[in-house]
VEXDREN-2710 file (C-alpha; in Angstrom, 1 decimal):
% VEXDREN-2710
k/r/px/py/pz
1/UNK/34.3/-29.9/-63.5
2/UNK/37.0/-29.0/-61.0
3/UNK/38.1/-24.9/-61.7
4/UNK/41.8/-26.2/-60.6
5/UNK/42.0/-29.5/-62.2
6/UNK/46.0/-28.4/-63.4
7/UNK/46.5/-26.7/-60.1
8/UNK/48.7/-24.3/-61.6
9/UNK/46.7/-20.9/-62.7
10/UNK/50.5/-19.2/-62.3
11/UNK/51.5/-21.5/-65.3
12/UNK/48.4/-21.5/-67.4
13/UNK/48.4/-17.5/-67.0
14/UNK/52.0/-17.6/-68.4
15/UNK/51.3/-19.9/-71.1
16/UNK/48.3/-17.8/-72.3
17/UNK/50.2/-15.0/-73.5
18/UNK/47.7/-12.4/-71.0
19/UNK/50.5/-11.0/-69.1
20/UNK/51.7/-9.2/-72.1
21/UNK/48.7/-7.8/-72.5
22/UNK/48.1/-7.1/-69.0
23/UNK/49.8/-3.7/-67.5
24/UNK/50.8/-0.4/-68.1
25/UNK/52.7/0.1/-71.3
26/UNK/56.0/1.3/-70.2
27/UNK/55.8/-1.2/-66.9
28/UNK/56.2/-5.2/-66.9
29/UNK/53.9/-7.4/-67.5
30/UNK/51.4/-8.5/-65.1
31/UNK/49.8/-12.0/-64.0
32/UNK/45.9/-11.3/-63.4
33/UNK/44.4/-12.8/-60.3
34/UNK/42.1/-16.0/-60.5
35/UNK/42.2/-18.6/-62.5
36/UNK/40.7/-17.9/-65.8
37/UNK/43.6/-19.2/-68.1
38/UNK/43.0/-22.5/-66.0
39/UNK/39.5/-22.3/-66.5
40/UNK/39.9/-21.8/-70.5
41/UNK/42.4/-25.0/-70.9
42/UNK/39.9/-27.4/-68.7
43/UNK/36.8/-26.5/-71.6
44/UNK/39.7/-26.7/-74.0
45/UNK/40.1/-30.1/-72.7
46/UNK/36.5/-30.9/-72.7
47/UNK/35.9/-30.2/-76.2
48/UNK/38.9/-32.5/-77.1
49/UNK/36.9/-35.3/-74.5
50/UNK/34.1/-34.7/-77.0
51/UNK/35.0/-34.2/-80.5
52/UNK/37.7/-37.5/-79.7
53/UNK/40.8/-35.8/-80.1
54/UNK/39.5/-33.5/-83.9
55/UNK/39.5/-30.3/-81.7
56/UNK/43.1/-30.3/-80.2
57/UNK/43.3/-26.7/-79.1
58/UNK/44.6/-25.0/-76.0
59/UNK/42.2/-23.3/-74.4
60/UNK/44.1/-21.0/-72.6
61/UNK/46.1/-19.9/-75.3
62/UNK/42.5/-18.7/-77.4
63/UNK/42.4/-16.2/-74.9
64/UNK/45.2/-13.7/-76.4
65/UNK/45.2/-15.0/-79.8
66/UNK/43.1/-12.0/-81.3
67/UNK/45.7/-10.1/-79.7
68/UNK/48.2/-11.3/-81.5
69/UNK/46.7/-10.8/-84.9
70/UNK/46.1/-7.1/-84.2
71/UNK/49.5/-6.5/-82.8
72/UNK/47.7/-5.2/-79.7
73/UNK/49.8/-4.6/-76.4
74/UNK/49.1/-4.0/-72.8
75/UNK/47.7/0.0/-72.2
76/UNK/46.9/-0.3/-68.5
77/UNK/43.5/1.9/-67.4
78/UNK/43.0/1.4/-71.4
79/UNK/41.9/-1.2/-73.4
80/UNK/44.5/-2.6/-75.6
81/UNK/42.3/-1.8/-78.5
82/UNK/41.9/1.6/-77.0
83/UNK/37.7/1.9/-77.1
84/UNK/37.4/1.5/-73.6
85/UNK/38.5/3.3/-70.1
86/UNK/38.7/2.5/-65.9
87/UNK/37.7/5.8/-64.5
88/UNK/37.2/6.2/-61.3
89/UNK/33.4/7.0/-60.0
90/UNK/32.7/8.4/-56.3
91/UNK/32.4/4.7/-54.8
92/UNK/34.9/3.0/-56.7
93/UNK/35.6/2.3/-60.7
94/UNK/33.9/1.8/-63.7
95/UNK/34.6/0.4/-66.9
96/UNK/33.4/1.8/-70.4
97/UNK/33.6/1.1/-73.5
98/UNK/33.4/3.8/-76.5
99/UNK/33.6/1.4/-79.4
100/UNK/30.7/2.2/-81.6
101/UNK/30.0/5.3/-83.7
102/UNK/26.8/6.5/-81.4
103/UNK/28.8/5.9/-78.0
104/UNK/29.7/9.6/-77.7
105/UNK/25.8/10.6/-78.0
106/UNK/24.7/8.2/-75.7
107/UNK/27.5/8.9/-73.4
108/UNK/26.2/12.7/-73.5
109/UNK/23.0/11.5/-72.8
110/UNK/24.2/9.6/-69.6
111/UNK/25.8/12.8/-68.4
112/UNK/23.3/15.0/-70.5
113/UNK/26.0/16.7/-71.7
114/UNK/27.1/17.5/-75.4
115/UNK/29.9/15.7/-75.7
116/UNK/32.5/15.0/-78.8
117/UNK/35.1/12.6/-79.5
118/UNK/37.5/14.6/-78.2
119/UNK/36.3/15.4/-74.8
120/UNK/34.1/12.4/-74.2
121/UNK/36.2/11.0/-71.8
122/UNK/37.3/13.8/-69.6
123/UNK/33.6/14.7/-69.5
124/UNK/32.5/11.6/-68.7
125/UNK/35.1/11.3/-65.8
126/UNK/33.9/14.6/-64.3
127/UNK/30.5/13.1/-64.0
128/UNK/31.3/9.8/-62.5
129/UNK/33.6/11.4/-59.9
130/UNK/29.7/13.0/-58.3
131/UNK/28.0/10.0/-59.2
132/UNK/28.3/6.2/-57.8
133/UNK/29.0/2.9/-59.8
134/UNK/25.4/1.9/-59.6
135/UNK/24.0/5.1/-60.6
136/UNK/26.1/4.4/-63.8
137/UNK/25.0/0.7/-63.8
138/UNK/21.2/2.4/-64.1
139/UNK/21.8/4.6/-66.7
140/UNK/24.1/2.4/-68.7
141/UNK/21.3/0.0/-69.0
142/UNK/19.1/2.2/-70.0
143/UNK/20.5/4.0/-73.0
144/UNK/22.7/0.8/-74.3
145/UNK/25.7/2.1/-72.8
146/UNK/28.8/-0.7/-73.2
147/UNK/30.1/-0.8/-69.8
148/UNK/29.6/-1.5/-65.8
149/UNK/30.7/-1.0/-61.8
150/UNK/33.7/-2.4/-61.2
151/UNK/32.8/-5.4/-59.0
152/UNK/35.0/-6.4/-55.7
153/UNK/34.1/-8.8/-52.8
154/UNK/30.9/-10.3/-52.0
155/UNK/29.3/-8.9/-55.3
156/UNK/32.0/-11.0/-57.2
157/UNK/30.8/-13.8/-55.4
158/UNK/26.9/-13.3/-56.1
159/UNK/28.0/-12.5/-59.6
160/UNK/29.9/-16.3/-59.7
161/UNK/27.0/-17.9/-58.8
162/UNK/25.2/-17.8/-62.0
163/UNK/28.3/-19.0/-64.2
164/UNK/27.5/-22.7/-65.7
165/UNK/29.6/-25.5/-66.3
166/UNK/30.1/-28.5/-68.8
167/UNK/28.8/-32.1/-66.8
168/UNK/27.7/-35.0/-67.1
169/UNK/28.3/-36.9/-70.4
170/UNK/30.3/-35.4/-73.2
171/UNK/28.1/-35.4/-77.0
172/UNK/29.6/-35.6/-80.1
173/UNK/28.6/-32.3/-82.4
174/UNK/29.6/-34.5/-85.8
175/UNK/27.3/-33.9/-88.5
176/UNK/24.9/-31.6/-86.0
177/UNK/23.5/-28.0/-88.0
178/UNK/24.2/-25.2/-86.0
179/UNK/22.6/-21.6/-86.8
180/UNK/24.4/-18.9/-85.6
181/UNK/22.8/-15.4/-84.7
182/UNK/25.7/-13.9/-83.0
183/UNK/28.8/-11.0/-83.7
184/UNK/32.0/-10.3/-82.9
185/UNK/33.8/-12.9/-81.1
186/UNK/32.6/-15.0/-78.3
187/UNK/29.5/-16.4/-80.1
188/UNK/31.8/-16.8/-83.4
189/UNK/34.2/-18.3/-81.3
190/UNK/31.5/-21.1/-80.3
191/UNK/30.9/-21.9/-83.9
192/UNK/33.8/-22.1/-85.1
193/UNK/34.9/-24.4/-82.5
194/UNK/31.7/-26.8/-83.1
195/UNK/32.7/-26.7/-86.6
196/UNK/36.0/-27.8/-86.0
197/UNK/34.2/-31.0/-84.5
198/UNK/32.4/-31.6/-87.6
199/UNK/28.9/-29.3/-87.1
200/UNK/27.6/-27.9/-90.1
201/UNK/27.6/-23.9/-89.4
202/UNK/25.4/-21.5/-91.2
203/UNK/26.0/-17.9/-90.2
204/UNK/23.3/-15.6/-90.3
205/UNK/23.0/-11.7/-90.2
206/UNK/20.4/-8.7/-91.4
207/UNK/20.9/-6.1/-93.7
208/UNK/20.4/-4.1/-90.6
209/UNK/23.1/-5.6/-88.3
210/UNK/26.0/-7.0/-90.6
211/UNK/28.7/-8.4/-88.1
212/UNK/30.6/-5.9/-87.3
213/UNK/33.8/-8.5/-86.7
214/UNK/33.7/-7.6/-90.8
215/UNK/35.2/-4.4/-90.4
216/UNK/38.2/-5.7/-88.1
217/UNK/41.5/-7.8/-88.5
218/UNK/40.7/-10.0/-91.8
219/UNK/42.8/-13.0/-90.7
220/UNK/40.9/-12.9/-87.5
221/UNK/37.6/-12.8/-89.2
222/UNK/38.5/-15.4/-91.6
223/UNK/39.9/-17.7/-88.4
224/UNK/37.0/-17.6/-86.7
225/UNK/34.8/-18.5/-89.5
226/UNK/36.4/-20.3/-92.8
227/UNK/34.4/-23.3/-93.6
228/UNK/31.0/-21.6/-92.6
229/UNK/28.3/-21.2/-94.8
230/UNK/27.0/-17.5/-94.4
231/UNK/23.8/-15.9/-95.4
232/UNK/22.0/-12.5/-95.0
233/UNK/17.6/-12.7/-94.5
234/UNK/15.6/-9.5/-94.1
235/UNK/13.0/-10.2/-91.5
236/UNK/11.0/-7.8/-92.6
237/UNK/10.6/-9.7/-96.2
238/UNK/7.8/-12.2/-95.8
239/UNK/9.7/-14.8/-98.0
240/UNK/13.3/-14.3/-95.6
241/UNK/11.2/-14.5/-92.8
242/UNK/9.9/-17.7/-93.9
243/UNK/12.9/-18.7/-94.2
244/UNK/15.2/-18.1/-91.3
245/UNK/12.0/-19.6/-89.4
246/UNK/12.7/-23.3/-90.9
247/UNK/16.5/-22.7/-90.9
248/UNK/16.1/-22.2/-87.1
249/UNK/13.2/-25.2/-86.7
250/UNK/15.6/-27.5/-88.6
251/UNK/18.9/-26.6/-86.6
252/UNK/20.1/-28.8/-83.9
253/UNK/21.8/-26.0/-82.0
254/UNK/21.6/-22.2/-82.2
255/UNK/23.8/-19.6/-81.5
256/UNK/22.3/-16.4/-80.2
257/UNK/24.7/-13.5/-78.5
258/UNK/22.2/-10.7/-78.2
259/UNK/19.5/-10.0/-75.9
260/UNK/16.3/-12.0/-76.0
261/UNK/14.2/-8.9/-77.2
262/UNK/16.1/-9.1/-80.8
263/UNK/15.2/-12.8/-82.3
264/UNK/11.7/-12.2/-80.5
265/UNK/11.0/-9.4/-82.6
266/UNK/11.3/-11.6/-85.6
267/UNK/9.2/-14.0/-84.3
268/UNK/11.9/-16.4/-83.2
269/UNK/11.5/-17.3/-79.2
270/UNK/14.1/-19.1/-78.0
271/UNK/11.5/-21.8/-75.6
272/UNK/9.5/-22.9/-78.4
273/UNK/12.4/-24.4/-80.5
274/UNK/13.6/-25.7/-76.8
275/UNK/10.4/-27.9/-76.2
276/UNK/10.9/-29.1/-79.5
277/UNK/14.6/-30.4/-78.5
278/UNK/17.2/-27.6/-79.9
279/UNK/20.0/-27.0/-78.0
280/UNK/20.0/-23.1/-77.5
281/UNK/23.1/-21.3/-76.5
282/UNK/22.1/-17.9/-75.4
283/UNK/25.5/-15.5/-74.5
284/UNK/24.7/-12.2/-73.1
285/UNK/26.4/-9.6/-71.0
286/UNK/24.9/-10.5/-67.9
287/UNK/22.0/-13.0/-68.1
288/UNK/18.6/-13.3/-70.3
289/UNK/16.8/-11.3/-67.5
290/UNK/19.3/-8.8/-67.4
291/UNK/19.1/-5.3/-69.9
292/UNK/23.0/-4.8/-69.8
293/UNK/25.1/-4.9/-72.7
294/UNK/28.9/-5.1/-72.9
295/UNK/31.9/-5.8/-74.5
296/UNK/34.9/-8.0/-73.7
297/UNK/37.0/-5.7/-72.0
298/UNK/34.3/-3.9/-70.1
299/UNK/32.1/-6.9/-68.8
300/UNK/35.5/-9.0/-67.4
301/UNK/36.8/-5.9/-65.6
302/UNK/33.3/-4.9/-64.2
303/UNK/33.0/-8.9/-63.5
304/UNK/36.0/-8.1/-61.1
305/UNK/38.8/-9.3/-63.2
306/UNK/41.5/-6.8/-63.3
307/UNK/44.9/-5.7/-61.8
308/UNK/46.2/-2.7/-59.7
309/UNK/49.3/-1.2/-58.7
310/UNK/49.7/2.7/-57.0
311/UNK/47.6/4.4/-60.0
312/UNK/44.7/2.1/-59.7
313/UNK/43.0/-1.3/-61.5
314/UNK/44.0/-2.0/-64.8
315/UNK/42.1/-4.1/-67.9
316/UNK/43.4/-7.7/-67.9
317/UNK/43.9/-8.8/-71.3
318/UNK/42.3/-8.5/-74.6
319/UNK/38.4/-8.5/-74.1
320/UNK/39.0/-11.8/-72.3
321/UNK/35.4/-12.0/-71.2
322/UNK/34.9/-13.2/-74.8
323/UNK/36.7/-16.4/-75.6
324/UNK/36.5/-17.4/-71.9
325/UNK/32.0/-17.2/-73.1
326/UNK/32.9/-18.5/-76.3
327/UNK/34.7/-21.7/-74.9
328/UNK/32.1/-22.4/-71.9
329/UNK/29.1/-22.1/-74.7
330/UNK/30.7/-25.0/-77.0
331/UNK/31.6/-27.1/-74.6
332/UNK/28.0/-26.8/-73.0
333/UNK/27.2/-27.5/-76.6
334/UNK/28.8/-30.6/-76.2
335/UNK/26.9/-32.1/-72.7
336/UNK/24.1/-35.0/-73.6
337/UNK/21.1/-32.2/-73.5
338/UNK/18.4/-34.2/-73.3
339/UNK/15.2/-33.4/-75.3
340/UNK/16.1/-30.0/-75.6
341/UNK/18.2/-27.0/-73.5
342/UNK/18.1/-23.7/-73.2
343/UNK/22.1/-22.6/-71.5
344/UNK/21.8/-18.7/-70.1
345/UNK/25.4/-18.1/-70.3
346/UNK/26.0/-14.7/-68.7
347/UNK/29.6/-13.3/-69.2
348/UNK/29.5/-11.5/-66.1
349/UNK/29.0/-14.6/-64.3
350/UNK/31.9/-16.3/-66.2
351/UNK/34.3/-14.1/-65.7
352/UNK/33.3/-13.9/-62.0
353/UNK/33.4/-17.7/-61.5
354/UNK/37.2/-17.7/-62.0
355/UNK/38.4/-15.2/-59.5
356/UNK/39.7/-16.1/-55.9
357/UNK/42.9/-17.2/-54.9
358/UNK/46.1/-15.8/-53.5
359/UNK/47.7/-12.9/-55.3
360/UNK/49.5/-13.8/-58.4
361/UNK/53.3/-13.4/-58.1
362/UNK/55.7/-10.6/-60.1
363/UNK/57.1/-10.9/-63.2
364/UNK/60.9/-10.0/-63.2
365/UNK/63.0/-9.9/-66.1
366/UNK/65.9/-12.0/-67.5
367/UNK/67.9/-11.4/-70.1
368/UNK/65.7/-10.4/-73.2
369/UNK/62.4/-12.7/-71.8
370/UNK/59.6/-11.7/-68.8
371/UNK/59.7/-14.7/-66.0
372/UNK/57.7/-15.6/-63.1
373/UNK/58.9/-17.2/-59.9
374/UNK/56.7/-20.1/-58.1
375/UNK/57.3/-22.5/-55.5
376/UNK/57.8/-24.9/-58.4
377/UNK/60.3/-22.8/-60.3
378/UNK/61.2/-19.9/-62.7
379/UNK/58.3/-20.3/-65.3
380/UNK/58.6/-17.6/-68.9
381/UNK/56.0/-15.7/-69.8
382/UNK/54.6/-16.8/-73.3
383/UNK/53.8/-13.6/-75.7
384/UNK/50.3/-13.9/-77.4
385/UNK/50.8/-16.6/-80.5
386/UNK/48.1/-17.3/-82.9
387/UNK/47.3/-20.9/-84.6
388/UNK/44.7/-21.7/-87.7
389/UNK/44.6/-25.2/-85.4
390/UNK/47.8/-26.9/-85.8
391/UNK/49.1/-24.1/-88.4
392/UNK/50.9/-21.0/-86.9
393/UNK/49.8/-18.2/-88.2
394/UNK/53.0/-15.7/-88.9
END
């Protein structure tokens, strides 16, 4: 699959709505470098090839469309949600994310200081400014801390070489069950869109770890998931144990967007149901091997995806790192498998995969709208729209 089958990332980026969300807040919108927008609309593409024309989506424009539910806007060094932060460290930046209710103990713990809402942030940047991106990197993955180095030349390019592609011969999902483990959005994302080809989608979740997607922008949530069947198994129950083992021995694809460690400890490994011919879509921060977690916003920028100016880099987009996973894992989905597959898709590498290129041009105003200039003309900048699939969403 070519990664510039449209040749024009310029265009795609200004059809994706990103640039809005891509800059400081009181400056003009910004066209990230790489070519992640073109990247989204060739698996939006292949999951047309495959579903014959029932999925018509844009791929590119799935990246902003959370976004445009929320009302979020471009915040620069902050995410535009606002849980997360570029600081600089001693060697270069890193990018956090504060998102969850424990992140301000665990971020004390990292800088084994006692640390509050408040001053979490200013604390934390005093410590990173003595301490190096891969010192962070360390410690980060060892207390579960959301967040990672700032990658930049030949580590984006070792990072790249892990990402996976859709080849070979497109499958049809029609009628297939899917199980899905996973949170949030990228996962979500996945089912949703092999639903949308006709794959029956059961959703499961623990008393313990409710998706925490629930607690966010309902018309989001219900996007994402409306049509899905949806039921909650205590694995510590016998009888739901019992039973989320033949839900995931009779699926035909599973969904898992954690790290290995947490179906294993309910007695679920993810090779077994492989050899047996499931299609197993694991999405993780940074590999099956790897102990990293992350968010969106954190795992694209410390994947190497963001924008500077004078000030420093900036986040590009809305957790973008997200639908970009969530698009590669159903169109992988949707390759002939074989008797069985097990896809490792790492996020890191994802993101990674798409940057290169010259430097994206300017955007200039005119009149009331943002523009471009290429060597191909004046091209708008799109803001972030979203679509229930053929019905705009207002």
């Amino acid at each position: 699959m070519s990664s510039h089958a449209s040749q024009e990332p310029v265009r795609d980026w200004a059809a994706s709505g990103i640039p809005h969300l891509t800059g400081r807040f009181d400056g003009p919108p910004r066209i990230p470098p790489g070519h992640a927008a073109t990247r989204a609309r060739e698996l939006g593409d292949w999951i047309r090839m495959a579903s014959n024309g029932s999925v018509d989506i844009d791929g590119a424009a799935l990246l902003a469309e959370r976004a445009a539910l929320t009302g979020h806007t471009r915040q620069g060094d902050i995410t535009p949600g606002g849980a997360g932060r570029l600081l600089p460290a001693s060697d270069g930046w890193v990018a956090v994310s504060c998102a969850r209710p424990d992140d301000p103990l665990l971020l004390g713990a990292l800088i084994e200081r006692e640390v509050t809402e408040d001053d979490v942030w200013s604390l934390l940047a005093g410590w990173l400014s003595e301490h190096t991106r891969a010192e962070f990197d360390d410690r980060a993955a060892l207390l579960g801390i959301a967040g990672g180095g700032v990658a930049h030349g030949a580590e984006i390019t070792d990072a790249a070489r892990d990402a996976l592609y859709p080849s070979g011969v497109p499958r049809s999902v029609d009628g297939l069950l899917v199980i899905d483990f996973s949170a949030l959005w990228a996962g979500p994302l996945c089912a949703h869109l092999l639903g949308l080809a006709g794959a029956r989608v059961v959703k499961v979740e623990t008393p313990q770890r409710p998706d925490g997607a629930r607690r966010g922008n309902q018309d989001f949530y219900r996007l994402l998931h409306e049509g899905h069947e949806s039921v909650v198994l205590d694995p510590t129950r016998p009888t739901d144990r019992a039973t989320l083992l033949r839900l995931v021995a009779d699926a035909d694809i599973v969904i898992e967007a954690s790290r290995p460690r947490a179906l294993r400890g309910f007695g679920l490994y993810a090779e077994d149901f492989v050899a047996d011919g499931t299609t197993w879509l694991s999405i993780t921060a940074a590999g099956r091997d790897s102990d990293r977690i992350g968010f969106g916003d954190d795992i694209a920028a410390s994947a190497g995806l963001v924008t500077s100016d004078d000030a420093g880099p900036m986040f590009v987009g809305d957790a973008i790192a997200d639908p970009l996973a969530g698009l590669t894992a159903a169109a992988l989905a949707m390759c002939a498998p074989g008797p069985g597959k097990l896809w490792d898709i790492s996020m890191h590498a994802t993101v990674a995969a798409t940057l290169g290129g010259p430097p994206p041009p300017p955007a200039r105003r005119d009149g009331d709208r943002w523009v471009v200039d290429t060597a191909t003309g004046t091209v708008p900048l799109d803001p972030p729209r979203a679509r229930n699939r053929g019905r705009e969403i207002r």
